[in-house]
DSSP file (Angstrom, degrees, kcal/mol; ACC not computed):
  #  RESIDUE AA STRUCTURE BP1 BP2  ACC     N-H-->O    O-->H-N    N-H-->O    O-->H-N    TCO  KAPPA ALPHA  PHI   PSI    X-CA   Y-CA   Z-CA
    1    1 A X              0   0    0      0, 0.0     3,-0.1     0, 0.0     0, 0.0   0.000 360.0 360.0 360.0 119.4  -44.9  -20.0   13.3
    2    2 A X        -     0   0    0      1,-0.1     2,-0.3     3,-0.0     3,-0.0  -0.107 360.0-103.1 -45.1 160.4  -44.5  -17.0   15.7
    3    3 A X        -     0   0    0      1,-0.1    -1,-0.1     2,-0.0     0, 0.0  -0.792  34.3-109.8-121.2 115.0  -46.2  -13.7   14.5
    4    4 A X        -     0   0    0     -2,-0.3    -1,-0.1     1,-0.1     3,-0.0  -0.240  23.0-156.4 -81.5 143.0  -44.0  -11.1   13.2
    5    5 A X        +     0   0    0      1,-0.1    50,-0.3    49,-0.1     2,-0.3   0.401  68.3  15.3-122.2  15.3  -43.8   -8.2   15.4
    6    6 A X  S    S-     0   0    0     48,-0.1     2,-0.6    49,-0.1    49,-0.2  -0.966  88.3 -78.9-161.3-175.6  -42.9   -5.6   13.1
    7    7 A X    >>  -     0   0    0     47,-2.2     4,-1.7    50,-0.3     3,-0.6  -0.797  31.7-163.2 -98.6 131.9  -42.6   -4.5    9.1
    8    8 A X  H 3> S+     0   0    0     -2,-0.6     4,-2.2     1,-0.3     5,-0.3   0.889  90.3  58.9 -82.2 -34.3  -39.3   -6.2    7.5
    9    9 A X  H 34 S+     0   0    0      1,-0.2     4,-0.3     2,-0.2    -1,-0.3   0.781 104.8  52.8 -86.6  14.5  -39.4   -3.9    4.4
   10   10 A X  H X> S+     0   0    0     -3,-0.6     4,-3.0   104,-0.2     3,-1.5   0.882 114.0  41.1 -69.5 -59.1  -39.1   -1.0    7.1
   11   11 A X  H 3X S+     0   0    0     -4,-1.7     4,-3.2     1,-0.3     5,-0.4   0.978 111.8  53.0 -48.5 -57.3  -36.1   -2.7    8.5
   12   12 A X  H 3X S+     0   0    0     -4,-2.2     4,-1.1     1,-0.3    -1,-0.3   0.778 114.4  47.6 -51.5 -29.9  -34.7   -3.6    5.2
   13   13 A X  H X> S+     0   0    0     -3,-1.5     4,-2.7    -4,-0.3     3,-1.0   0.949 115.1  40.4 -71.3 -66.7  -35.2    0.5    4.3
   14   14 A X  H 3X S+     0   0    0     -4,-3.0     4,-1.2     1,-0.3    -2,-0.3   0.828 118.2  45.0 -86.0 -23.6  -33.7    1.8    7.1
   15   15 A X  H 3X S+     0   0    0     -4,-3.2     4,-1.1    -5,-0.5    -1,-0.3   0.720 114.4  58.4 -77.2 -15.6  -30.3   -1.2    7.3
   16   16 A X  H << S+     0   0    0     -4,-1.1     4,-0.5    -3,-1.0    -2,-0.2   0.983 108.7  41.0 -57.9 -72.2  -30.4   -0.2    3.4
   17   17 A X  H >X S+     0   0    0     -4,-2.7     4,-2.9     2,-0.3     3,-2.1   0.903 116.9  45.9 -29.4 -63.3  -29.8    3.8    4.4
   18   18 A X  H ><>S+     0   0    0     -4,-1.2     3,-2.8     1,-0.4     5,-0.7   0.964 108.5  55.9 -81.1 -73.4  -27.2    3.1    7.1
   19   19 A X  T 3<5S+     0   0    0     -4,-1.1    -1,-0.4     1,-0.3    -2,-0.3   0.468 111.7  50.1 -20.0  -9.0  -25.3    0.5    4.7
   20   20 A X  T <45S+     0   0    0     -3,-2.1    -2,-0.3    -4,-0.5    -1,-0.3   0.560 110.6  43.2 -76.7 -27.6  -25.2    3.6    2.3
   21   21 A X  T <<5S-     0   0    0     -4,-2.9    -2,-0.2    -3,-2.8    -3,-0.1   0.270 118.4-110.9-106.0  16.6  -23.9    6.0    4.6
   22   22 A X  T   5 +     0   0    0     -4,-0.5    -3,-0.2    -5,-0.4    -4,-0.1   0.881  56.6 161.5  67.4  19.8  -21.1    3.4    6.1
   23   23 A X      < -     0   0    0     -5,-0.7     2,-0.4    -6,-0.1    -1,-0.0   0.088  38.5-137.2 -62.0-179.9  -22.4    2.8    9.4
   24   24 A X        +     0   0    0     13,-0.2    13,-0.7    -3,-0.0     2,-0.5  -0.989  39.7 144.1-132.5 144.3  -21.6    0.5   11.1
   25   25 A X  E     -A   36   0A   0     -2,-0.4     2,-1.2    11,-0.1    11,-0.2  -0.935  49.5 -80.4-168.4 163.3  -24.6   -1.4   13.2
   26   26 A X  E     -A   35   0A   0      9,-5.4     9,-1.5    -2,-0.5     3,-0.2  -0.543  50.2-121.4 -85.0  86.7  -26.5   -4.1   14.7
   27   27 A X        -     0   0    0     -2,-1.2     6,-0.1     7,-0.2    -1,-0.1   0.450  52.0 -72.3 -24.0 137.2  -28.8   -6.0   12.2
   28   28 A X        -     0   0    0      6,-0.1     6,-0.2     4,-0.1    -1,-0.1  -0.195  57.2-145.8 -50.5 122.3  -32.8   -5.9   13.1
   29   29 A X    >   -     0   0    0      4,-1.7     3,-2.7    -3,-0.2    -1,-0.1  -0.073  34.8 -80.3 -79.0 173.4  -33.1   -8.2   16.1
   30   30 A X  T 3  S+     0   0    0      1,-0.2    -2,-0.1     2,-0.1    -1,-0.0   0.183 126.2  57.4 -74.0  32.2  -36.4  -10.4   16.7
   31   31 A X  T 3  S-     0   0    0      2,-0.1    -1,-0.2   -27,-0.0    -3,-0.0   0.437 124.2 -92.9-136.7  22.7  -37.9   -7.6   17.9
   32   32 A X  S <  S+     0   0    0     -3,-2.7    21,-1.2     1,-0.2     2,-0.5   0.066  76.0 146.9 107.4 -42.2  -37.8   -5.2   15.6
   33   33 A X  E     - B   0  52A   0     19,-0.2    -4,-1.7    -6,-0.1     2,-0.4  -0.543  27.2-176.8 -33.0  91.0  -34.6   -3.6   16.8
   34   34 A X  E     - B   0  51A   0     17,-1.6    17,-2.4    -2,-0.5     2,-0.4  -0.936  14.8-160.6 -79.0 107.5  -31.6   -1.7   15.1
   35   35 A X  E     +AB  26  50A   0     -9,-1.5    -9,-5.4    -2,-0.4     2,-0.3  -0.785  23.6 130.7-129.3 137.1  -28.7   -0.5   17.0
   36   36 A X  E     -AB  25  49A   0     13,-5.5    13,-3.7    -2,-0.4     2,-0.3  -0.874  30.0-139.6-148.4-165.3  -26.1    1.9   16.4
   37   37 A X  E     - B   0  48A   0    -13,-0.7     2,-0.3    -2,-0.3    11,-0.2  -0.987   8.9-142.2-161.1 162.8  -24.2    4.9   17.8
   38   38 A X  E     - B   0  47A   0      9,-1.3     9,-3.2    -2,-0.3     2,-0.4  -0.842  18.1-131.9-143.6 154.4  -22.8    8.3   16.7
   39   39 A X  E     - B   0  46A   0     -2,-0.3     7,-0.2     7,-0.2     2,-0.1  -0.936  39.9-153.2-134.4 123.2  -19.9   10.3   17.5
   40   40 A X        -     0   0    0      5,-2.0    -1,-0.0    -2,-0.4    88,-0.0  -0.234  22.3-119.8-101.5-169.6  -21.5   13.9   18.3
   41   41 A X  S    S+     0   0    0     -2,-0.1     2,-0.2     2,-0.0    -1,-0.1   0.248  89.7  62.8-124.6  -0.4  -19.9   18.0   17.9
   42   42 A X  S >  S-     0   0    0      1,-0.0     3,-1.1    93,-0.0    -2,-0.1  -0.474 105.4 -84.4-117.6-142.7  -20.4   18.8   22.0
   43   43 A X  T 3  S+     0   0    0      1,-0.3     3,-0.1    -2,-0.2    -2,-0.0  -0.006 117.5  75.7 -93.6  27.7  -19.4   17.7   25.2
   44   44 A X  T 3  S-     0   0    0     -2,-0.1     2,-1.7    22,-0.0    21,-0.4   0.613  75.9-174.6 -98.4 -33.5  -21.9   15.1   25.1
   45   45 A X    <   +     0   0    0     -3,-1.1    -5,-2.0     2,-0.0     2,-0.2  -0.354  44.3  10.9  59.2 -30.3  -19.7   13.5   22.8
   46   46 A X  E     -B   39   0A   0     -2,-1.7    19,-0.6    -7,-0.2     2,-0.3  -0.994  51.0-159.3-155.1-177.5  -21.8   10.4   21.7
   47   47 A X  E     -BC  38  64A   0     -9,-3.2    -9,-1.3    -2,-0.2    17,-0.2  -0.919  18.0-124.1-151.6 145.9  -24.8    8.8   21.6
   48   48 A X  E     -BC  37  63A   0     15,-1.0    15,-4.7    -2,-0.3     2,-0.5  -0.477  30.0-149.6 -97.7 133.8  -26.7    5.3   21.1
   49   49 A X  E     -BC  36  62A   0    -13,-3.7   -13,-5.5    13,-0.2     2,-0.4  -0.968   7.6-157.3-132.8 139.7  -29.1    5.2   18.7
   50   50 A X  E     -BC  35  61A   0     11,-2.9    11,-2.9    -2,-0.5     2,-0.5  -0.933   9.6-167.9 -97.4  94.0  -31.9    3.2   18.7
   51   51 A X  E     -BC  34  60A   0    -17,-2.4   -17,-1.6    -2,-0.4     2,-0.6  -0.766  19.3-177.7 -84.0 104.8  -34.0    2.2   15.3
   52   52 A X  E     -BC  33  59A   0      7,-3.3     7,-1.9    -2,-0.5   -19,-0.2  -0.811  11.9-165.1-109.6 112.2  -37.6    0.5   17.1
   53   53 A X  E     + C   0  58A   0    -21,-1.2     2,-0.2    -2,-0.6     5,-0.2  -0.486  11.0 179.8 -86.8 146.6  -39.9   -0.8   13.9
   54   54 A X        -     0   0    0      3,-4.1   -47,-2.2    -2,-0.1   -44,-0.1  -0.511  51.4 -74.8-126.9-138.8  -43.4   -1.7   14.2
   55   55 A X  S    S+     0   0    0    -50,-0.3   -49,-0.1    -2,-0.2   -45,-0.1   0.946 121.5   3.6 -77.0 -29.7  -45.7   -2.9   11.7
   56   56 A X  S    S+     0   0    0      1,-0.2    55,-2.2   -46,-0.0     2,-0.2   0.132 126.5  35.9-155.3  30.0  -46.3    0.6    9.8
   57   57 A X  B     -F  110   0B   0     53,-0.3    -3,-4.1    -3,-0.1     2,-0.3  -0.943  65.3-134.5-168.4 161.0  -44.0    3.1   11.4
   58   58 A X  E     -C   53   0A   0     51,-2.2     2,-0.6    -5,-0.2    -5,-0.2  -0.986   9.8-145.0-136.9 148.3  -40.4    3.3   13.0
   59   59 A X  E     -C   52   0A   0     -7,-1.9    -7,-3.3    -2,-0.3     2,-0.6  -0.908   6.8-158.7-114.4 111.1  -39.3    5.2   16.4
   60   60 A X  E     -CD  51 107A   0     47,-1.5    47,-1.8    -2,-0.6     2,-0.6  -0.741  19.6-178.6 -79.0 105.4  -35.8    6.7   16.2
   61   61 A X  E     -CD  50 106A   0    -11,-2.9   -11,-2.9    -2,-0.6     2,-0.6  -0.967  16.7-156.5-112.1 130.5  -34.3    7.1   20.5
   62   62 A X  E     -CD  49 105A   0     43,-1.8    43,-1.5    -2,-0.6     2,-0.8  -0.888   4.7-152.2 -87.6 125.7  -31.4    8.5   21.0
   63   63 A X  E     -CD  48 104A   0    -15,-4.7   -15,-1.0    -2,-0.6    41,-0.2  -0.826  15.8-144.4-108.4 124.9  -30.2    7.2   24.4
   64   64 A X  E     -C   47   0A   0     39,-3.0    39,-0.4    -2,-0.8   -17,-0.1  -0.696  17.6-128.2 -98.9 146.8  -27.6   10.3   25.7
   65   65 A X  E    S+     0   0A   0    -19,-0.6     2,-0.4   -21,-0.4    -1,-0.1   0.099  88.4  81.0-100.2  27.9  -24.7    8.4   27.7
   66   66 A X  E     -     0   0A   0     37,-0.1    37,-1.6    35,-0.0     2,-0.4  -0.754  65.9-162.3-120.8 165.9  -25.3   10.7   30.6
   67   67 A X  E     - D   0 102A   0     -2,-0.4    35,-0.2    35,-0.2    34,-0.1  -0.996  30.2-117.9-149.3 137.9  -28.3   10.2   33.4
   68   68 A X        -     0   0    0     33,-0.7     3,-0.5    -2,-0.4     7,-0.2   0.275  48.5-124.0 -38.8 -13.8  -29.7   12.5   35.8
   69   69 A X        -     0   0    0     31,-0.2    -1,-0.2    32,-0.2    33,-0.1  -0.474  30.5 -88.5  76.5-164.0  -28.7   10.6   38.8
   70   70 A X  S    S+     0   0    0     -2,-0.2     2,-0.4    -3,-0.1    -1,-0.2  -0.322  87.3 113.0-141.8  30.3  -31.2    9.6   41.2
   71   71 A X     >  -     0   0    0     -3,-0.5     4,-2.6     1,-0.1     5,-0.2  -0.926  65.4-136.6-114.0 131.4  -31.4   12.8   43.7
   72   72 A X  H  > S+     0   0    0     -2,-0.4     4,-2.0     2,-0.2    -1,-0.1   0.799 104.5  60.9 -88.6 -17.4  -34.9   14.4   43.1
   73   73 A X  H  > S+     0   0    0      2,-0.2     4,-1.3     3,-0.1     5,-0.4   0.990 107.3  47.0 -43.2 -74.4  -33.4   17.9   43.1
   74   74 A X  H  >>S+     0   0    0      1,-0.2     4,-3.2     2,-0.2     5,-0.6   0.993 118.2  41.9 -38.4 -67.3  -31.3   16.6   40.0
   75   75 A X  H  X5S+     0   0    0     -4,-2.6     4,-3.4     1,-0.2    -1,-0.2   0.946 112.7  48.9 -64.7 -35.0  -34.3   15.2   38.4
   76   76 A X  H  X5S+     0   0    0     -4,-2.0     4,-1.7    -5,-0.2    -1,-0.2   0.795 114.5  45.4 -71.4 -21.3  -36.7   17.6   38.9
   77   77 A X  H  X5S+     0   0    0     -4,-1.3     4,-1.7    -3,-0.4    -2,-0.2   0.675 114.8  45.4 -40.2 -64.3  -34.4   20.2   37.8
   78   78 A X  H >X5S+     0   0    0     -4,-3.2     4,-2.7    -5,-0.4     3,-0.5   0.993 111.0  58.8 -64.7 -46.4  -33.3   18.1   34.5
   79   79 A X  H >X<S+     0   0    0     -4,-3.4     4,-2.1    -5,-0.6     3,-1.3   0.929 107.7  49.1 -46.7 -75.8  -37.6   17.4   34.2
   80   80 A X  H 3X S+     0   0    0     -4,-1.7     4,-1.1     1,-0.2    -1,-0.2   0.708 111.8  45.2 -29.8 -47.7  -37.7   21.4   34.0
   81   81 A X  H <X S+     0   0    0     -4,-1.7     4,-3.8    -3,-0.5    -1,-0.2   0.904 113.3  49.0 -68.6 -54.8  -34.9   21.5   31.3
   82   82 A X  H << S+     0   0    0     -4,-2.7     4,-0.3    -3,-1.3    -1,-0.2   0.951 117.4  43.7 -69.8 -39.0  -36.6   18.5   29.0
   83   83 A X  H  < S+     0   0    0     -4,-2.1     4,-0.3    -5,-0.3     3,-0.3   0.816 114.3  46.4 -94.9  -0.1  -40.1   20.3   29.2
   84   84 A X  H >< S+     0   0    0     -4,-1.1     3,-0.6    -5,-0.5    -1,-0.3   0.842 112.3  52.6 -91.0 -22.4  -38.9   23.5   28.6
   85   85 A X  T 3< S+     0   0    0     -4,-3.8    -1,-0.2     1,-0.2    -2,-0.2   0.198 112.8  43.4 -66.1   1.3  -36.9   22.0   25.7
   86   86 A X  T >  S+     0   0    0     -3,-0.3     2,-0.7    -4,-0.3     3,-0.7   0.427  79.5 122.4-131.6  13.1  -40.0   20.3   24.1
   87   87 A X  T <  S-     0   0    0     -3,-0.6     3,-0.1    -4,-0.3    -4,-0.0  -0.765  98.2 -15.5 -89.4  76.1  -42.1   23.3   24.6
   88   88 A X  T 3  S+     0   0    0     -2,-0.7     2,-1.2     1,-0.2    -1,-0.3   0.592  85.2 147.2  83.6  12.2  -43.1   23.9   20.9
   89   89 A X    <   -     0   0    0     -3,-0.7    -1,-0.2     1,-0.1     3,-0.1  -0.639  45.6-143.0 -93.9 132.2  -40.5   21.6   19.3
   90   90 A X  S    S+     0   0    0     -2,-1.2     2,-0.3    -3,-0.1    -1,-0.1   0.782  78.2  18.3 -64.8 -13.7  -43.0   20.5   16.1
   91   91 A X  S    S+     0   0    0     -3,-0.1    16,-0.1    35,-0.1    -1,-0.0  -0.968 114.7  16.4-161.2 158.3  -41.8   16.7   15.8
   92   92 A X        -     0   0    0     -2,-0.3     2,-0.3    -3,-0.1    15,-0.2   0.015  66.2-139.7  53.9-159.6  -39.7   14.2   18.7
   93   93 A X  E     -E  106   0A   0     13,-0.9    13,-0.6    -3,-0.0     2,-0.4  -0.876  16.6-107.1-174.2 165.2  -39.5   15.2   22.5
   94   94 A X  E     -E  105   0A   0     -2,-0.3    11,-0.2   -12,-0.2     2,-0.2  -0.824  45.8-157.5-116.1 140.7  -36.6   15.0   25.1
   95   95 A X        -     0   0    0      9,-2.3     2,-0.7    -2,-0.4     9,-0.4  -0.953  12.2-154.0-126.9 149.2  -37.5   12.3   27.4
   96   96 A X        -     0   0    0     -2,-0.2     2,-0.3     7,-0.1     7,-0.2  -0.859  16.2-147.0-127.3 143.8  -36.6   11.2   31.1
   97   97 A X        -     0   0    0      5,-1.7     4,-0.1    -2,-0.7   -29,-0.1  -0.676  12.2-170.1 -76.9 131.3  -36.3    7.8   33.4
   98   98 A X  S    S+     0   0    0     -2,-0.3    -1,-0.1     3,-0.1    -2,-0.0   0.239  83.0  61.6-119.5  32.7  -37.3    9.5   36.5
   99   99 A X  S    S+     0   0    0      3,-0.1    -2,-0.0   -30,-0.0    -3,-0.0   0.854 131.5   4.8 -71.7 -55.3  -36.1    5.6   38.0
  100  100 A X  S    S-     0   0    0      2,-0.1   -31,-0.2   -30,-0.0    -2,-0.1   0.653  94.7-119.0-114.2 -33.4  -32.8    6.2   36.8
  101  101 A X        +     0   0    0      1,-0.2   -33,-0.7   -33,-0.2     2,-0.6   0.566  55.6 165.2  86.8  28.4  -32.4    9.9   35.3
  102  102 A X  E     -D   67   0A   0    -35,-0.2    -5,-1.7   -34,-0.1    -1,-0.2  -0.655  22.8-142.6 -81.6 141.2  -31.6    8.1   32.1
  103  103 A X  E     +     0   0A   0    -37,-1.6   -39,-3.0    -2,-0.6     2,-0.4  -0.652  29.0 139.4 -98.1 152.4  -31.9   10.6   28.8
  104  104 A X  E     -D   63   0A   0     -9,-0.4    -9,-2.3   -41,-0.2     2,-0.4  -0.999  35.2-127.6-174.7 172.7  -32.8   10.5   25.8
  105  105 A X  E     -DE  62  94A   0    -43,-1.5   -43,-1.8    -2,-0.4     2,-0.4  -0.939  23.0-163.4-137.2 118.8  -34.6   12.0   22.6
  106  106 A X  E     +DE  61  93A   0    -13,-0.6   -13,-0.9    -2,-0.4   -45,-0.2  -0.872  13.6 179.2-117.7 155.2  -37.1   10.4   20.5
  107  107 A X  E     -D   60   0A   0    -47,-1.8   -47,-1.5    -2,-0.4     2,-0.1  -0.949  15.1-154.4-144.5 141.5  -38.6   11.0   17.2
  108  108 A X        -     0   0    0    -49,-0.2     2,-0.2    -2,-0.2   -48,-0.2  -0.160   6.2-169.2 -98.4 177.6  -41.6    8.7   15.3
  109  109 A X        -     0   0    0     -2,-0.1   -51,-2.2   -50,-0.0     2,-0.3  -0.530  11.2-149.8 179.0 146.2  -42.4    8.2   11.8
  110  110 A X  B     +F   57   0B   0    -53,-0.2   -53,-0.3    -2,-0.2     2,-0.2  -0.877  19.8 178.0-114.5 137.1  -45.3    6.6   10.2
  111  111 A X        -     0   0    0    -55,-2.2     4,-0.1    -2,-0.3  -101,-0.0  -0.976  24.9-148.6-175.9 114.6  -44.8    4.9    6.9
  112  112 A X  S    S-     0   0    0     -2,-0.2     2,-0.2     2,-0.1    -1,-0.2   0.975  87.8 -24.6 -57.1 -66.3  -47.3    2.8    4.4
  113  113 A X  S    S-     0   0    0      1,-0.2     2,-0.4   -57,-0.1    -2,-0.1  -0.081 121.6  -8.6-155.8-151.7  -45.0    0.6    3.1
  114  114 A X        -     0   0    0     -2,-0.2  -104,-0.2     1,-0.1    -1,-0.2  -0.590  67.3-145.7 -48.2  95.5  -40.5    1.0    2.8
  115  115 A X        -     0   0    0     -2,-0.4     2,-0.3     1,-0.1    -1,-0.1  -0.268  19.2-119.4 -59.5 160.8  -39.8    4.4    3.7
  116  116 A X    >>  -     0   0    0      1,-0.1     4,-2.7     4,-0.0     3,-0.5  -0.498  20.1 -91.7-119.9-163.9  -36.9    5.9    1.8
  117  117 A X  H 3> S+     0   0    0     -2,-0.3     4,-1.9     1,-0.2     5,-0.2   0.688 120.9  50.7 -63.5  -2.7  -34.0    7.3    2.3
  118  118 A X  H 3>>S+     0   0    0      2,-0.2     4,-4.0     3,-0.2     5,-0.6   0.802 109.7  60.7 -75.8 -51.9  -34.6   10.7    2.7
  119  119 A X  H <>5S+     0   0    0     -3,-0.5     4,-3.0     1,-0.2     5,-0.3   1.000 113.8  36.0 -36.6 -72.6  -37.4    9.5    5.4
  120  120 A X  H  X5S+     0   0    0     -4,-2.7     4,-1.1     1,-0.2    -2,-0.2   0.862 116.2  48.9 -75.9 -20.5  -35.0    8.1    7.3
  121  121 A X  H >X5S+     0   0    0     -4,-1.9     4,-3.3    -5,-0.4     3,-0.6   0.973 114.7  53.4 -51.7 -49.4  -32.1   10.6    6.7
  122  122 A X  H 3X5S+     0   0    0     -4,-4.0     4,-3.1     1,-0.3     5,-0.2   0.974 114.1  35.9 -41.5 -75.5  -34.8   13.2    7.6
  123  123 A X  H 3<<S+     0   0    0     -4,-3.0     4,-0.5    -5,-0.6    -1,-0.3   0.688 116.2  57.0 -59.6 -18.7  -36.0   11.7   11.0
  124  124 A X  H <X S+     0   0    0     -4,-1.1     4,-2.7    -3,-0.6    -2,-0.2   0.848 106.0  48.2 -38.5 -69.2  -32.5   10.7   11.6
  125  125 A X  H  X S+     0   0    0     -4,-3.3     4,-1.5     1,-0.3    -2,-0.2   0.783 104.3  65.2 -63.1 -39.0  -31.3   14.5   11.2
  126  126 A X  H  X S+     0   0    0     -4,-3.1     4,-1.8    -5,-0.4    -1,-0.3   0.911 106.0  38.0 -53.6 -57.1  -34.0   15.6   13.5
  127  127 A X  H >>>S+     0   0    0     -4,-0.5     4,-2.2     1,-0.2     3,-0.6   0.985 112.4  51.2 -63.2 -64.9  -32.8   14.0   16.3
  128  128 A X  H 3X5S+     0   0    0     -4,-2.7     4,-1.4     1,-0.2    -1,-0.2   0.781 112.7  53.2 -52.6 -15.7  -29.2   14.3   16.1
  129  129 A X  H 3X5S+     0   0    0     -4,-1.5     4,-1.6     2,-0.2    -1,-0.2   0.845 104.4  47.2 -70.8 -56.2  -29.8   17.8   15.6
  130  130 A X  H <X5S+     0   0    0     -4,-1.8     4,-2.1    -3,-0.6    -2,-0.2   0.640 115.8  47.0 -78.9 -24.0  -31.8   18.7   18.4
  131  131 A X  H  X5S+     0   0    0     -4,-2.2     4,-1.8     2,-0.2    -2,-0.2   0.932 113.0  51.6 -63.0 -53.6  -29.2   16.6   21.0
  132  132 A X  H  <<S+     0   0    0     -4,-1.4     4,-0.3    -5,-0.5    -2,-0.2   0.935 113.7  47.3 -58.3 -45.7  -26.5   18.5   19.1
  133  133 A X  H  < S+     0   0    0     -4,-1.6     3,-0.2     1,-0.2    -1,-0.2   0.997 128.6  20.4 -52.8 -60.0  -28.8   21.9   20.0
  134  134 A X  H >X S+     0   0    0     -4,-2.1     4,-1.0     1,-0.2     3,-0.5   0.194  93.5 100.2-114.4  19.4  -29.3   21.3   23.4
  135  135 A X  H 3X S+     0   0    0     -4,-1.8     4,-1.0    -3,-0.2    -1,-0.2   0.971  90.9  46.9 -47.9 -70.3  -26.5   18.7   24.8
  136  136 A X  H 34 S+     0   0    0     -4,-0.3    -1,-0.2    -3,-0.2    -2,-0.1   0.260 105.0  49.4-124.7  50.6  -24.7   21.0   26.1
  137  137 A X  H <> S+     0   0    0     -3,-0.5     4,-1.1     2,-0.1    -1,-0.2   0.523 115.3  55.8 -89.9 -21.4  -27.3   23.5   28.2
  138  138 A X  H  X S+     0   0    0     -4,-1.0     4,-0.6     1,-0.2    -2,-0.2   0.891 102.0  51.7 -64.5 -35.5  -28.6   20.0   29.7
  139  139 A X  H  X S+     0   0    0     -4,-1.0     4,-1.1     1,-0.3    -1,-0.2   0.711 105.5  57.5 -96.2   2.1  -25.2   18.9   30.9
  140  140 A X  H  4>S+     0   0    0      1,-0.2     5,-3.6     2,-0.1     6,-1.2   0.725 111.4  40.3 -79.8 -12.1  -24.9   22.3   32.7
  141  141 A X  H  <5S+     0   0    0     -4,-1.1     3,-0.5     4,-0.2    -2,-0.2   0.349 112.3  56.4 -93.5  -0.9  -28.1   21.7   34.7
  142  142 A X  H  <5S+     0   0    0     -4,-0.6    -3,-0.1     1,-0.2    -2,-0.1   0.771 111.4  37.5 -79.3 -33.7  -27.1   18.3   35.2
  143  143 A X  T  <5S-     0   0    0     -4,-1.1    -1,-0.2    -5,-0.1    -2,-0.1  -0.273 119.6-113.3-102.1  60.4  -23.6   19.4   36.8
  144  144 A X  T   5S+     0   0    0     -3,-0.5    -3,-0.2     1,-0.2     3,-0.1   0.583  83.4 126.0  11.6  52.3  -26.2   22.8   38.7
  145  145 A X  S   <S+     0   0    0     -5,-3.6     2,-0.3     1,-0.2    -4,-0.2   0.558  74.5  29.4 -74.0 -17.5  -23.8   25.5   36.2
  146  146 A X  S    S-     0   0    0     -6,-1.2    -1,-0.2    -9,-0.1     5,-0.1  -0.901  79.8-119.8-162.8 126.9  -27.0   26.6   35.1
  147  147 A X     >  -     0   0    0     -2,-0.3     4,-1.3     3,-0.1     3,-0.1  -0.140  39.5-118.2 -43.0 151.7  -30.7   27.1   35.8
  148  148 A X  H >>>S+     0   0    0      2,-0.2     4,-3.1     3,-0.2     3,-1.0   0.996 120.2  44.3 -19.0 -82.7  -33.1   25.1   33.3
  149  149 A X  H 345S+     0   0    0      1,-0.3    -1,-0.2     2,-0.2    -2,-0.1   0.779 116.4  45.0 -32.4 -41.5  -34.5   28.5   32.1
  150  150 A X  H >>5S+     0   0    0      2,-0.2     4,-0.9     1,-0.1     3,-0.8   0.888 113.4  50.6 -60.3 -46.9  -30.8   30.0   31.9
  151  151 A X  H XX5S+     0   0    0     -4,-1.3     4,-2.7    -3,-1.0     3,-0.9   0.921 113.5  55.7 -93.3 -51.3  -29.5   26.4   30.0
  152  152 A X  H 3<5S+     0   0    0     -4,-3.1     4,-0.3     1,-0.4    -1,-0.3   0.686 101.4  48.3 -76.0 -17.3  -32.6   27.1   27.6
  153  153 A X  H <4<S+     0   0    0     -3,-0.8    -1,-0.4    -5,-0.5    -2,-0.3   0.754 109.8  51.8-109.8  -9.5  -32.0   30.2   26.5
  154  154 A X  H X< S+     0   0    0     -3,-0.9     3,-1.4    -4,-0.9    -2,-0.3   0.890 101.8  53.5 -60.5 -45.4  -28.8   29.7   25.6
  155  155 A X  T 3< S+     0   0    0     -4,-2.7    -2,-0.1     1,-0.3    -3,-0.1   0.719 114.0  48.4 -78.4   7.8  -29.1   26.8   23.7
  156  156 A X  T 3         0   0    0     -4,-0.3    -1,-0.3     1,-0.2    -2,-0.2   0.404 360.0 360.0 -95.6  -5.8  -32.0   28.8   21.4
  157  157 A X    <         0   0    0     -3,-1.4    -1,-0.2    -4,-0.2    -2,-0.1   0.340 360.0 360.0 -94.8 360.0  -30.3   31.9   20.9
């Protein structure tokens, strides 16, 4: 019998949650996986969200349906934006492909045994929150309306 690669009464927590709140979603795959997506409040407009479990903790990515392109102006420019955007944020990170310029935001969370809902609303909230902050000063340095630094201090004021 193959080896389990992650903890079921995490999955079972966190497809319990999202079956309370009426999602709609992709039951935990054999690897631990849980897929859904959200319909966001900027120009970003949505995003795929990614539930990954492992044996005693689960990693919430939000995968943003926009990419950096592949020009290393563009990417190095969007890199400036993501570290100046994770520059003291206390829990997840903005993250970047620098293959593809794919985006995204991820958040951890470490758990003895079934987190509950409130865990996973929490860590949930966190993310969407911080795409919903900063969506759309990113997608003006993606389409070069605005420096990183500029894009950053808007979306913080």
């Amino acid at each position: 019998m193959a080896e389990v690669k992650y903890s079921k009464a995490i999955a079972e927590s966190i497809e319990n949650y999202l079956n309370e709140k009426e999602w709609k979603f992709m039951p935990v795959d054999e690897n631990g996986v849980i897929r859904t997506g959200l319909k966001l409040r900027n120009k970003l407009k949505s995003v795929d969200i990614f539930f990954r479990i492992g044996r005693d903790s689960f990693t919430i990515t939000l995968r943003l349906s926009i990419g950096a392109g592949e020009d290393l102006e563009d990417l190095n420019r969007v890199n400036e934006f993501v570290t100046r955007a994770n520059y003291g944020m206390r829990r997840g990170c903005f993250e970047m492909d620098f293959r593809d310029g794919e985006l995204g935001f991820r958040i951890g969370q470490y758990c003895d045994d079934a987190p509950s809902s409130e865990a996973v609303e929490d860590t949930l909230f966190i993310a969407v929150a911080m795409v919903e902050r900063y969506g759309d000063a990113l997608l003006k340095v993606i389409h070069g309306f605005s420096t990183p630094e500029e894009a950053i201090k808007e979306a913080e004021s």
